[in-house]
C-alpha positions as CSV (number, residue, x, y, z in Angstrom):
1,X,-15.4,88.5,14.5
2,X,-18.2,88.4,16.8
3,X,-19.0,90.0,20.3
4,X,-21.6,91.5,22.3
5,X,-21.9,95.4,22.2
6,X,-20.3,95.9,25.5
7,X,-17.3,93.7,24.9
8,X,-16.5,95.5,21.6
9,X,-16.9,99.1,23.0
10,X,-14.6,98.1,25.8
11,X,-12.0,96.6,23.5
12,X,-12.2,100.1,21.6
13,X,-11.4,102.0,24.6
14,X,-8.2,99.9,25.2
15,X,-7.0,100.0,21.8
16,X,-7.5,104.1,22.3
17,X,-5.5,104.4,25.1
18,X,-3.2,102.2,23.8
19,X,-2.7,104.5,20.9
20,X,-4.1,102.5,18.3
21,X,-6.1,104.7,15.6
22,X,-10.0,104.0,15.2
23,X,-9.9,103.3,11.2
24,X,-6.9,100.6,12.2
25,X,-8.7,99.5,14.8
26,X,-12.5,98.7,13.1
27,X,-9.8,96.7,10.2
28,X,-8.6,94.6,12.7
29,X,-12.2,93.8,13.9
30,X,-13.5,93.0,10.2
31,X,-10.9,91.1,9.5
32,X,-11.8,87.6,9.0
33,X,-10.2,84.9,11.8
34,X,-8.4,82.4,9.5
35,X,-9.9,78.8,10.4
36,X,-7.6,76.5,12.7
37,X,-6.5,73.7,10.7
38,X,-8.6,70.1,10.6
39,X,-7.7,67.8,13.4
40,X,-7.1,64.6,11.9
41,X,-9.6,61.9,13.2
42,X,-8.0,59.4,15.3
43,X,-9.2,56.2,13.5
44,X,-7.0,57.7,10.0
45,X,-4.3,58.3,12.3
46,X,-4.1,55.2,13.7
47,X,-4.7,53.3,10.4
48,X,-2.0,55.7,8.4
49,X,1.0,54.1,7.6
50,X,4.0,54.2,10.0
51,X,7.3,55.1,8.9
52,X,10.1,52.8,9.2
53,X,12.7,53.8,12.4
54,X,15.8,55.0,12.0
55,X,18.7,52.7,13.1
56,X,20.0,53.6,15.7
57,X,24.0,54.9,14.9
58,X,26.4,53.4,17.3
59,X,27.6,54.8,20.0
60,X,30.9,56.3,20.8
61,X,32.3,53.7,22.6
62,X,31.4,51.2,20.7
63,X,33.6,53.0,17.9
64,X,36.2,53.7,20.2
65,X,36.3,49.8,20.9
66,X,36.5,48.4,17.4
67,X,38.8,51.3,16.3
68,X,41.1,50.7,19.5
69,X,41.3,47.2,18.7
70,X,42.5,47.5,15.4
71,X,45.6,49.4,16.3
72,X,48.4,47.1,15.7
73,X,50.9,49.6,17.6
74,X,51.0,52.5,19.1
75,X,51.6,54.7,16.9
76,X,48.8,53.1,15.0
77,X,46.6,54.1,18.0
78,X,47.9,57.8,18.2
79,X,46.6,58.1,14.5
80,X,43.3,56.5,15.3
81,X,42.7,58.9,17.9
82,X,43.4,62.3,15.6
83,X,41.2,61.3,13.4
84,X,38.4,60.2,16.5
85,X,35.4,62.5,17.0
86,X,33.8,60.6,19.1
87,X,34.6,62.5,22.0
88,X,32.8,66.2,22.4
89,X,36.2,67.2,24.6
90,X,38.2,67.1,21.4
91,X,35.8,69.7,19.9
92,X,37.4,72.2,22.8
93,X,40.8,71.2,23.8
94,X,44.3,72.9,21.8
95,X,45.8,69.3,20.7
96,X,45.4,65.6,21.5
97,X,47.6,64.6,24.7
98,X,48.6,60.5,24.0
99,X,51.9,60.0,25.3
100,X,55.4,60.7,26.2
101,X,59.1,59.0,27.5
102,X,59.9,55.5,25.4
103,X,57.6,53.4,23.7
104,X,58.1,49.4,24.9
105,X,59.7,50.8,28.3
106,X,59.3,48.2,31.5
107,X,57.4,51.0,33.4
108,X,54.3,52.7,31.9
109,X,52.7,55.5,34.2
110,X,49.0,56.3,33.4
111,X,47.2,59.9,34.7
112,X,44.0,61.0,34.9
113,X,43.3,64.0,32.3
114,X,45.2,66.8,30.9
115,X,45.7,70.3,32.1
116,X,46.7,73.8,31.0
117,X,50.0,73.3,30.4
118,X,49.2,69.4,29.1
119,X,47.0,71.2,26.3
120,X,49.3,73.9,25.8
121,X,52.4,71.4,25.0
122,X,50.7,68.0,24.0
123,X,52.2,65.8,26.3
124,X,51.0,64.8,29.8
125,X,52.6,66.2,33.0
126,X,54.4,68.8,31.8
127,X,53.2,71.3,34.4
128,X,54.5,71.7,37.8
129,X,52.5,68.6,39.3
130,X,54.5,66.6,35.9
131,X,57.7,68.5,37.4
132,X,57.2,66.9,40.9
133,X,56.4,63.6,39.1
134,X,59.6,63.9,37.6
135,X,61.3,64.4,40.7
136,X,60.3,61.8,42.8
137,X,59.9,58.6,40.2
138,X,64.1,60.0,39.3
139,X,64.8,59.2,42.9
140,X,64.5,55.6,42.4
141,X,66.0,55.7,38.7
142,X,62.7,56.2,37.0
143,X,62.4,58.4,34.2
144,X,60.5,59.2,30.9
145,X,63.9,59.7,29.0
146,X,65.6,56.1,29.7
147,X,62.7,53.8,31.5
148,X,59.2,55.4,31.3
149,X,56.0,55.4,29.1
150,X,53.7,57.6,30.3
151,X,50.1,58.4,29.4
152,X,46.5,59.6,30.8
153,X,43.0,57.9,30.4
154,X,41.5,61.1,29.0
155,X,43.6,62.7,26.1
156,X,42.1,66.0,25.6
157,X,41.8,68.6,28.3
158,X,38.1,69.3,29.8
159,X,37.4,73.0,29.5
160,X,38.0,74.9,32.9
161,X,39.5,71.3,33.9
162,X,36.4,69.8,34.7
163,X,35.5,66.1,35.6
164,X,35.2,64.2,32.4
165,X,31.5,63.3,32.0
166,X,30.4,59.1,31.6
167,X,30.2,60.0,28.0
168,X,33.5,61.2,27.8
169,X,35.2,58.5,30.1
170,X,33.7,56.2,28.2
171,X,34.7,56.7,24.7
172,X,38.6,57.1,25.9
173,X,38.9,54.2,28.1
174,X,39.0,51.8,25.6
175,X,42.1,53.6,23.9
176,X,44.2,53.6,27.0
177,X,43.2,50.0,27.8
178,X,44.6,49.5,24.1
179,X,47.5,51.4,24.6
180,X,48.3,49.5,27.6
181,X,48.0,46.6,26.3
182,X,50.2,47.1,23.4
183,X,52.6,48.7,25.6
184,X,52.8,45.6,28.0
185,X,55.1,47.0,30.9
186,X,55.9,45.2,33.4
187,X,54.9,47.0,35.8
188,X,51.9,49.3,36.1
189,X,52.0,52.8,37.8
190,X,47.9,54.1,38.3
191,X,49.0,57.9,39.0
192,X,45.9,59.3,41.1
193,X,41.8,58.0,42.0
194,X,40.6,58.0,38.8
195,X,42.9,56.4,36.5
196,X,43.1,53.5,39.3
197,X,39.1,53.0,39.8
198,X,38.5,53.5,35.9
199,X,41.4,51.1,35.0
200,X,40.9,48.6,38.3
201,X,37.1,48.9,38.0
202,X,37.3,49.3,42.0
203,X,35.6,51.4,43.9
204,X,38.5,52.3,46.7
205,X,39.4,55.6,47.1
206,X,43.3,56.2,46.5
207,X,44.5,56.0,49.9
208,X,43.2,52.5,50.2
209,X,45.0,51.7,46.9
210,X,48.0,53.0,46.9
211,X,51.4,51.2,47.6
212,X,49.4,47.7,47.1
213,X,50.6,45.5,45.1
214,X,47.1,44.6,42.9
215,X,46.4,43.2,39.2
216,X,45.1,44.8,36.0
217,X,43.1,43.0,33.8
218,X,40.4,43.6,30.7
219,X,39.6,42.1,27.4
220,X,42.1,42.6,25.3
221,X,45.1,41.8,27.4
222,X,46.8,38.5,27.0
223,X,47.2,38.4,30.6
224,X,47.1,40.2,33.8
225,X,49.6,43.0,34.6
226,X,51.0,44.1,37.6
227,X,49.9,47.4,38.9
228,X,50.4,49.8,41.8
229,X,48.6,53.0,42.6
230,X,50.3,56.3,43.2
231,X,49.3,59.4,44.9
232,X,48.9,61.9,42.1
233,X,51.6,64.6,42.6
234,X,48.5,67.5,41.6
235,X,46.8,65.9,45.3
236,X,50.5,66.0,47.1
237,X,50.9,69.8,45.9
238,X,47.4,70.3,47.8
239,X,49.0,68.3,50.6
240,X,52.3,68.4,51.0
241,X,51.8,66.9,54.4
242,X,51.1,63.3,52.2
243,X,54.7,63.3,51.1
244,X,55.4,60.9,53.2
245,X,52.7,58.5,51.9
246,X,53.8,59.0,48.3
247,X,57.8,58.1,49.3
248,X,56.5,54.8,51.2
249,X,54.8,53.9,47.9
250,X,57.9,55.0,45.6
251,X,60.3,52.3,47.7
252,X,57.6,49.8,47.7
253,X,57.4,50.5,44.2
254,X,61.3,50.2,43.5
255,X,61.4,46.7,45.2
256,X,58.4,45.8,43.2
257,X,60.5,46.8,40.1
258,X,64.0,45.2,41.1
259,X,62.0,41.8,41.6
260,X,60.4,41.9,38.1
261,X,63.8,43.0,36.4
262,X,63.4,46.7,35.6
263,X,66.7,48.2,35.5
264,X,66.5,51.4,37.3
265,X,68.9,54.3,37.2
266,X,71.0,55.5,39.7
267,X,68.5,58.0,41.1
268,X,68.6,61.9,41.9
């Protein structure tokens, strides 16, 4: 190591007051500094061979898609999605939430994302927003015991109930757009804003959706279904005011239902 006199004898002084003994100190100063490694000129670094690139894997979605597909039922595509990792919110939710009420029933109800209570039990709306769901699609003789299929667009919960991120969205939708498809209801229900704009691929907000009557469509189904949007009963819990709204949709649904030949119940 070299310095000029001055430098040294102030580097000294520090190391003293720092505690550092003399005989340590005049080691550290003979040491010898190891030698930065050679810089490799740029002409051999441009002439060295390149390694061949990785492929890139595929992504999520793209899985989800081809495995979706290949469900020939739904209980095909409940399997399929146990054994998906494709999506990180599996990694942190309890259980998968698919479905619940009857398989091949006229009426199929799809929600957003699972709760608490969802994770808890593995079956959507099973809390108290699934409880007022319960309530007011049995006044018009709707229900997941005799007439209902019902499922979500996410199937694991997002921690702290979170929005789903793209990533997420993404490799789910094209299991529910399967699932609906194999299901083929006649009619529709889009239960709350985001199962309606991911499913619709609208933009709208809810309360411009809801009690229309409108048409699903994607790849996959042989052709279009009928749909309506639905105020989710989570929003009406929030707003109880909205009530109203939700029971001009629910009659506008049940005439929908009578015209396509859904046998309702007698009601609650």
């Amino acid at each position: 190591m070299s310095a000029d006199p001055d430098t040294l004898r102030a580097l000294m002084a520090w190391w003293r007051e720092a505690g550092v003994e003399s005989a340590e100190a005049q080691a550290i100063l003979e040491a010898p500094m190891l030698a930065p490694p050679p810089r490799a000129a740029p002409e051999a670094m441009r002439q060295a061979p390149r390694k061949p690139a990785k492929p890139v894997p595929a992504s999520a979605a793209d899985d989800a898609r081809k495995i979706a597909a290949a469900a020939a039922s739904l209980g095909d595509l409940r399997a399929a999605l146990e054994a998906f990792d494709g999506c990180a919110l599996k990694q942190t939710a309890r259980r998968l939430v698919f479905s619940d009420g009857v398989e091949g029933a006229p009426v199929m109800l799809v929600g957003e994302a699972p709760g608490r209570e969802e994770d808890a039990e593995g079956k959507p709306f099973v809390g108290r927003s699934g409880q007022l769901l319960d309530r007011m699609l049995g006044s018009i003789g709707i229900s997941r015991a005799e007439n209902l299929f019902i499922s979500n667009v996410i199937f694991w919960r997002p921690p702290g109930n979170r929005p789903p991120t793209q990533g997420e969205i993404a490799a789910c939708v094209p299991f529910i757009e399967r699932a609906v498809a194999l299901a083929q209801p006649k009619l529709l229900i889009l239960c709350g804003g985001f199962s309606a704009q991911t499913l619709l691929k609208r933009d709208e907000g809810v309360l411009r959706l809801r009690g229309k009557r409108l048409s699903a469509s994607w790849p996959g189904l042989t052709t279009p279904l009928n749909a309506m949007v639905m105020l989710h009963p989570a929003y009406l819990l929030r707003r109880p005011q909205d009530k109203r709204l939700a029971w001009m949709d629910l009659l506008a649904f049940a005439d929908w239902a009578d015209e396509l030949g859904v046998v309702r119940g007698q009601g609650i």
